[in-house]
The first five atom37 places (N, CA, C, CB, O) and aatype in JSON, in Angstrom:
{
  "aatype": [20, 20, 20, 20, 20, 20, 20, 20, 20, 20, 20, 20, 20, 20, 20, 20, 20, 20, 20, 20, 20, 20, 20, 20, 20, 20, 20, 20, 20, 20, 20, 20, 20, 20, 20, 20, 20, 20, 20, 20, 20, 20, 20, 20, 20, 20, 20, 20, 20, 20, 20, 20, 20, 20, 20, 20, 20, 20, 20, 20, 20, 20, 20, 20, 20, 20, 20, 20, 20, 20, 20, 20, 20, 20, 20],
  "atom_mask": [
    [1, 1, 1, 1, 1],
    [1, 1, 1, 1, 1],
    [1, 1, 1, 1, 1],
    [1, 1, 1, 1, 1],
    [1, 1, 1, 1, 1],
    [1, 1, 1, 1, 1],
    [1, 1, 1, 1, 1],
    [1, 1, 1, 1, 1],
    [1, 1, 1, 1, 1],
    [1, 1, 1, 1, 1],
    [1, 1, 1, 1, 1],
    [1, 1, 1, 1, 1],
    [1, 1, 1, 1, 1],
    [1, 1, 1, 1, 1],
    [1, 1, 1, 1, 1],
    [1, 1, 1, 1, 1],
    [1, 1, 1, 1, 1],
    [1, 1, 1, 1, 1],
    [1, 1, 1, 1, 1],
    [1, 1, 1, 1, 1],
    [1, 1, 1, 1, 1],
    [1, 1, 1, 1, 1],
    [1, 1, 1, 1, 1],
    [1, 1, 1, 1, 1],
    [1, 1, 1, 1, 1],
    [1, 1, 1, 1, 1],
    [1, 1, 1, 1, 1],
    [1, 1, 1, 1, 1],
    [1, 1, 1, 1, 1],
    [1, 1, 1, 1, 1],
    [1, 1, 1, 1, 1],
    [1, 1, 1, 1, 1],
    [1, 1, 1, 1, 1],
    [1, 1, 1, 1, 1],
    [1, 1, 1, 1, 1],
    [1, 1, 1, 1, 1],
    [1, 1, 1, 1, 1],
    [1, 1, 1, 1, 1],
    [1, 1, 1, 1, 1],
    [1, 1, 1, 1, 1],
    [1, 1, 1, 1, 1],
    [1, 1, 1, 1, 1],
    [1, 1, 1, 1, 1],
    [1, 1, 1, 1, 1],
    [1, 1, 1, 1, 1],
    [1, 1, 1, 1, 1],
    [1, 1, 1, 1, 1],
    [1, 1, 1, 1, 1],
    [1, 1, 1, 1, 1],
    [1, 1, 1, 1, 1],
    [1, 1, 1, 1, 1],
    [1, 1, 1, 1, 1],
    [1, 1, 1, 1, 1],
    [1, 1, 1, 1, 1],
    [1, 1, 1, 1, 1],
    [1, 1, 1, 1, 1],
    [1, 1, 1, 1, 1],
    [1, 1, 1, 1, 1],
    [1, 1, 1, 1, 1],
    [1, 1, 1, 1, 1],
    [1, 1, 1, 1, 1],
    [1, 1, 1, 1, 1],
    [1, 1, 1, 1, 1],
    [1, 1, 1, 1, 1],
    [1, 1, 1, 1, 1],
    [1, 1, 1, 1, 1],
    [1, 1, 1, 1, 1],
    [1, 1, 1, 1, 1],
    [1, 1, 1, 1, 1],
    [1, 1, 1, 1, 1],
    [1, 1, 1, 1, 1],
    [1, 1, 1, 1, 1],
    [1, 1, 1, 1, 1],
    [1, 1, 1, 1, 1],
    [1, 1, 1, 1, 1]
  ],
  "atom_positions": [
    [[0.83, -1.18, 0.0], [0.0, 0.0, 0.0], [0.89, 1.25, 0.0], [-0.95, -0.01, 1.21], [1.77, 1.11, 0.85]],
    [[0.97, 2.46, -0.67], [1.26, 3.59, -0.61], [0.71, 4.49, 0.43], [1.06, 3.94, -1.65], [-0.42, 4.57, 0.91]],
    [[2.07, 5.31, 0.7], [1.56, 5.77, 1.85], [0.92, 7.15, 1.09], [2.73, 5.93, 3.15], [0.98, 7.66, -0.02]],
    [[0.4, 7.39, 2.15], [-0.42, 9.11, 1.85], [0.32, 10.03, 2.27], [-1.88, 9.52, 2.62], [1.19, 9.79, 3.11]],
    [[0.08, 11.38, 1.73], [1.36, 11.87, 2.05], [0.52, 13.63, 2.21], [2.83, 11.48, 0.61], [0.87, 14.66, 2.78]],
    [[-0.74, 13.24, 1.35], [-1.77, 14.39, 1.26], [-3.42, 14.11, 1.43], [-1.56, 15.0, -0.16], [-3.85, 13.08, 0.92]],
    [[-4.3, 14.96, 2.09], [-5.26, 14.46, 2.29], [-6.01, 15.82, 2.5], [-5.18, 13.43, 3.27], [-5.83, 16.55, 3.48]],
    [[-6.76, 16.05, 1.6], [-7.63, 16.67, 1.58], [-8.92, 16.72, 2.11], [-7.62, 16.7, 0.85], [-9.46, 15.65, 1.83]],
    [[-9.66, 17.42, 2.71], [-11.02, 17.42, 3.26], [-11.97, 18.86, 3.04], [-10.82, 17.11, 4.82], [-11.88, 19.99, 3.5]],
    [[-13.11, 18.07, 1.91], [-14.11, 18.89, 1.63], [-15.61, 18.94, 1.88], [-14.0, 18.94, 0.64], [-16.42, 18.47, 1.09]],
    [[-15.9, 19.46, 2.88], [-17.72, 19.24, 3.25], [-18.6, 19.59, 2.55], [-18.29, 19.86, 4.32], [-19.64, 18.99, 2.26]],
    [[-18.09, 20.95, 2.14], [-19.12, 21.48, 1.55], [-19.12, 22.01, 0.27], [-19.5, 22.26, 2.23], [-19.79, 23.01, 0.06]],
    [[-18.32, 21.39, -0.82], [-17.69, 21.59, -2.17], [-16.8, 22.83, -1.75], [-18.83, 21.89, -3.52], [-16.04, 22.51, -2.67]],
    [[-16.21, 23.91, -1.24], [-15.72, 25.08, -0.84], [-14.22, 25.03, -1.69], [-15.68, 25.19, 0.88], [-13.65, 26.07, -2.0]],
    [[-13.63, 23.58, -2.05], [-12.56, 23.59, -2.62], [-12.68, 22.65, -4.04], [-11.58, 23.18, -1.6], [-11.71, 22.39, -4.76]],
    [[-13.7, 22.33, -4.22], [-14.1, 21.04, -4.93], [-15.02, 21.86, -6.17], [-15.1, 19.78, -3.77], [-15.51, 22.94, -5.86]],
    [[-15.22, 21.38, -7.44], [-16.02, 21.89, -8.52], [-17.48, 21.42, -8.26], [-15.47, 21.38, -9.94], [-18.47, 22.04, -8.65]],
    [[-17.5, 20.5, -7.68], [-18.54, 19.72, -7.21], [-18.93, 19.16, -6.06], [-18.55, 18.98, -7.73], [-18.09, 18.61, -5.35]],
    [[-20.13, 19.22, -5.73], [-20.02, 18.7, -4.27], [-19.43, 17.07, -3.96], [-21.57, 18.8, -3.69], [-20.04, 16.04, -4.26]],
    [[-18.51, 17.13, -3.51], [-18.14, 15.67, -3.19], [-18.57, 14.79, -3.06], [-17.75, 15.42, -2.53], [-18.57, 13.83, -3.83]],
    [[-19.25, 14.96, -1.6], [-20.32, 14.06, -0.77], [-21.29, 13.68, -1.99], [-21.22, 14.98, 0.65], [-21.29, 12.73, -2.77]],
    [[-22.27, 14.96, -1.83], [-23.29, 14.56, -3.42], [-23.21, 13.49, -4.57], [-23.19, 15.67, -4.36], [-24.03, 12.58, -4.73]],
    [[-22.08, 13.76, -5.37], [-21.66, 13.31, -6.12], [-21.45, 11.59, -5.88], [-20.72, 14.15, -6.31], [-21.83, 10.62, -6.54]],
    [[-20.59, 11.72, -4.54], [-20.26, 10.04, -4.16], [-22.28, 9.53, -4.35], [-19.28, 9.77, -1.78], [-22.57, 8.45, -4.87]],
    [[-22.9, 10.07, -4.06], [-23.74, 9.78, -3.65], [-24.87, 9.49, -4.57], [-23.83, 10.49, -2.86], [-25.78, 8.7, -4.34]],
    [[-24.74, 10.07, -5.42], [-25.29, 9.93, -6.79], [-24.42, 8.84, -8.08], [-25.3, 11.55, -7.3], [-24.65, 8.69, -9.28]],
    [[-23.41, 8.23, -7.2], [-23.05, 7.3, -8.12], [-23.07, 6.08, -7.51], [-21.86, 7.54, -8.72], [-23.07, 5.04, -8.17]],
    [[-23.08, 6.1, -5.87], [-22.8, 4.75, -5.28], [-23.83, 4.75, -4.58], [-21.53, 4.47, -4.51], [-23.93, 3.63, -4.07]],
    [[-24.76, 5.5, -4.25], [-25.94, 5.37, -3.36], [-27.31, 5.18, -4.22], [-26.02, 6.71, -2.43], [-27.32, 5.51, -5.41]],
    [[-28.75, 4.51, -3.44], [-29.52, 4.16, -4.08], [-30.41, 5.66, -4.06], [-30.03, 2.8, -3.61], [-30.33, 6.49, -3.15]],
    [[-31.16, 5.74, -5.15], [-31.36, 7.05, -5.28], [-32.16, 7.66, -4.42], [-31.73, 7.32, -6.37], [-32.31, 8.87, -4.57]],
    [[-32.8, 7.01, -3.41], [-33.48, 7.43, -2.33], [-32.83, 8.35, -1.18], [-33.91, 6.31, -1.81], [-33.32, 8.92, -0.2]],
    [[-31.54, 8.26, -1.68], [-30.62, 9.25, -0.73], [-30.88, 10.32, -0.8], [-29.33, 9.33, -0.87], [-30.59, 10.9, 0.25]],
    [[-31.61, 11.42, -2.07], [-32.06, 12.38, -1.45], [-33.82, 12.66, -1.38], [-31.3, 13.39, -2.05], [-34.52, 13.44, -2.02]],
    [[-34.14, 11.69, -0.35], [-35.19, 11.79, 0.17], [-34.52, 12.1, 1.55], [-36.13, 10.62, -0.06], [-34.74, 13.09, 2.25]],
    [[-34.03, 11.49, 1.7], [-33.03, 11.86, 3.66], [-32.94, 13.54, 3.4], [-30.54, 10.91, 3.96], [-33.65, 14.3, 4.05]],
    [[-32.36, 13.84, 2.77], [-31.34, 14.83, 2.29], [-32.78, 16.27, 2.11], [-30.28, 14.11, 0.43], [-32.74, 17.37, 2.65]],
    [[-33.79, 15.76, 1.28], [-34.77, 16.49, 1.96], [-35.08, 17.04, 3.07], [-35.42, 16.1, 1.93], [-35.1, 18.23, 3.39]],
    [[-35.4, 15.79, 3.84], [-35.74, 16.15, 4.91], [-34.96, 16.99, 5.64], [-35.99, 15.28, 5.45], [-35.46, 18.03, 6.08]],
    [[-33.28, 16.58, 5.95], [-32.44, 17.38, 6.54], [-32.28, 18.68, 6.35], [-31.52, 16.99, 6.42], [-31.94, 19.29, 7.36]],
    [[-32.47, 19.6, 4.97], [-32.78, 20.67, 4.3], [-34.08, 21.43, 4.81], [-32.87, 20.26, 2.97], [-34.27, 22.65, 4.88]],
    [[-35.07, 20.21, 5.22], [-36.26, 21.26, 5.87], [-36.39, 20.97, 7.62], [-38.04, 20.86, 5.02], [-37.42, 20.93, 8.29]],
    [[-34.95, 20.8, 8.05], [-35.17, 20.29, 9.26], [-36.01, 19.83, 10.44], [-34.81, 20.69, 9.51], [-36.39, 20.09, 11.58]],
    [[-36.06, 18.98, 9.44], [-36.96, 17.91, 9.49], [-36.09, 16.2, 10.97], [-37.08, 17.42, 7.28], [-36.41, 15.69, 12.05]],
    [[-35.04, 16.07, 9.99], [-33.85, 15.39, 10.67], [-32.86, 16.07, 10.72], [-33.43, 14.27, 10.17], [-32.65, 16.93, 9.87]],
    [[-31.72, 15.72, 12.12], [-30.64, 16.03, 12.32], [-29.75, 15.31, 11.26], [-30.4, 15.84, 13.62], [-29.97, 14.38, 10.49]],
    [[-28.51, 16.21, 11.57], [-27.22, 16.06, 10.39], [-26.91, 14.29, 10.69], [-25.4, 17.38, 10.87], [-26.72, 13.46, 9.81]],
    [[-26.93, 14.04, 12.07], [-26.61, 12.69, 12.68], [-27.44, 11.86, 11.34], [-27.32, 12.41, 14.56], [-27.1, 11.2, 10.36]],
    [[-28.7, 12.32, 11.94], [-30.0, 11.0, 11.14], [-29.41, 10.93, 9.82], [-32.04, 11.55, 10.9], [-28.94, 9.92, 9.3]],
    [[-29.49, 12.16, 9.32], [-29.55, 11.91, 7.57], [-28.14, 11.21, 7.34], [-29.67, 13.6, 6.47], [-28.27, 10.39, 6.42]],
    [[-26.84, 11.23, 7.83], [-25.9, 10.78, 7.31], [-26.27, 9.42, 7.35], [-24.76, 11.18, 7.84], [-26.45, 8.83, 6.29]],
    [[-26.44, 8.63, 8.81], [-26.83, 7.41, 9.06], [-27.62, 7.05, 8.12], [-27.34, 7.24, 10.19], [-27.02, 6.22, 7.43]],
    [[-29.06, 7.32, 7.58], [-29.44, 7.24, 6.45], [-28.82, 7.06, 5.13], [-29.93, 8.0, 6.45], [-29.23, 6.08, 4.5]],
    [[-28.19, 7.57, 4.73], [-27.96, 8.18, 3.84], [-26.95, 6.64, 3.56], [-27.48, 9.83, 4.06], [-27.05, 5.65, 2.85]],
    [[-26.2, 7.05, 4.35], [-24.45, 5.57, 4.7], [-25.28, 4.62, 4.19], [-23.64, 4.9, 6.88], [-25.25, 4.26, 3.01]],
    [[-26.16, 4.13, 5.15], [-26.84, 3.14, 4.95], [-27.22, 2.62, 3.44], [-27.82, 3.42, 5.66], [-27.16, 1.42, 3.19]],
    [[-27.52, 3.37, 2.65], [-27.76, 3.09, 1.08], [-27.19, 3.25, -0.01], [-28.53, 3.51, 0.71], [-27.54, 3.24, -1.19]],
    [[-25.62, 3.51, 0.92], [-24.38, 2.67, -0.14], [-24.33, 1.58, -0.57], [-23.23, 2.51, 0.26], [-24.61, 0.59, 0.11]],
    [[-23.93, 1.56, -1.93], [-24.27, -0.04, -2.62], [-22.53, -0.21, -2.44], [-25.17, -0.2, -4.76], [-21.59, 0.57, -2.32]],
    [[-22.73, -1.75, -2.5], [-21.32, -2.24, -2.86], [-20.82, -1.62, -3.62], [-21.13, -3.37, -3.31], [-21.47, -1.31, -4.61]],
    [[-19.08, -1.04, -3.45], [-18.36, -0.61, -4.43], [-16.95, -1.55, -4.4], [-18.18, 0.95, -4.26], [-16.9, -2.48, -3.59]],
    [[-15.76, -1.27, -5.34], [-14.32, -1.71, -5.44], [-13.81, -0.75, -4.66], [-13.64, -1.8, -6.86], [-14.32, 0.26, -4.16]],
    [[-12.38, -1.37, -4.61], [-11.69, -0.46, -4.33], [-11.19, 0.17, -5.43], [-10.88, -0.8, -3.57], [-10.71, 1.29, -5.25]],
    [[-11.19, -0.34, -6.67], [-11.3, 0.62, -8.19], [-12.02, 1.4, -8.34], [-11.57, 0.12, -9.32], [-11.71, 2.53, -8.73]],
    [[-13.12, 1.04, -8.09], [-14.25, 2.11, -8.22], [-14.56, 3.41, -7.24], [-15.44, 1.34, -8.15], [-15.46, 4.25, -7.28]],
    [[-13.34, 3.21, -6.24], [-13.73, 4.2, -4.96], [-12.16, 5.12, -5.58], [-13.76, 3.23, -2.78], [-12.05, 6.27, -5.16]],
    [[-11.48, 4.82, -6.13], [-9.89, 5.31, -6.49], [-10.76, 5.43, -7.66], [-8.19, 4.26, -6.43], [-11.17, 6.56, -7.39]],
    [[-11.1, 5.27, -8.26], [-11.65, 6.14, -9.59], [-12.1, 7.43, -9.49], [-12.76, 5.56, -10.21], [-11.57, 8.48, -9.84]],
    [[-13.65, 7.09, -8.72], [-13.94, 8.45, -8.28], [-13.15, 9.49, -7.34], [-15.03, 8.3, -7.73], [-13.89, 10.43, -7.05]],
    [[-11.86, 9.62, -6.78], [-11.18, 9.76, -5.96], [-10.47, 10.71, -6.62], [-10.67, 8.72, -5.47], [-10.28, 11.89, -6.35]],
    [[-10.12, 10.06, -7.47], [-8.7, 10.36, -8.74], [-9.74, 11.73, -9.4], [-8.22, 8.47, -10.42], [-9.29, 12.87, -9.52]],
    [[-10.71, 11.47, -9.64], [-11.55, 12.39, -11.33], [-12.22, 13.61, -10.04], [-13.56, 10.95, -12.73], [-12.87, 14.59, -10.43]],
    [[-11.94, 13.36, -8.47], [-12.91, 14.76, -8.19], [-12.03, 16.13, -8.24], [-13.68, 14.7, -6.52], [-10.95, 16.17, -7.67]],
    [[-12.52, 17.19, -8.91], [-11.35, 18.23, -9.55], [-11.49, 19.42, -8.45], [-11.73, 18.89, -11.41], [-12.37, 19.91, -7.74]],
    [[-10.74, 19.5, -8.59], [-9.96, 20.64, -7.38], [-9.95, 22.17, -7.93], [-8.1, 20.21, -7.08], [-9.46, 23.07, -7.24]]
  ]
}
């Protein structure tokens, strides 16, 4: 394994072209993820709930497929 040497962290797209999170989420999550994501927007649920939610309806991915999207999010 290679070590890391850099590590970036983006919440709220602020450094990112795109929202990160979103994005993961719209490719690996079932599309019901933003029904959570609603709700959290009309606070409705806490940040806690919706993530838990949200996690929850990650589909299986690779570890290719997680270094893919990894590699292509633009800065």
């Amino acid at each position: 394994m290679d070590s890391i040497t850099t590590i970036y962290c983006d919440f709220d797209g602020t450094i990112t072209k795109k929202d990160a999170v979103n994005t993961f989420f719209e490719l690996f999550a079932d599309p019901s993820w933003t029904d959570s994501e609603k709700l959290w927007v009309e606070g409705k649920i806490s940040s806690k709930e919706n993530a838990i939610r949200q996690v929850a309806l990650i589909r299986e991915t690779t570890p290719k497929e997680l270094d893919d999207y990894i590699k292509n999010i633009e800065i």
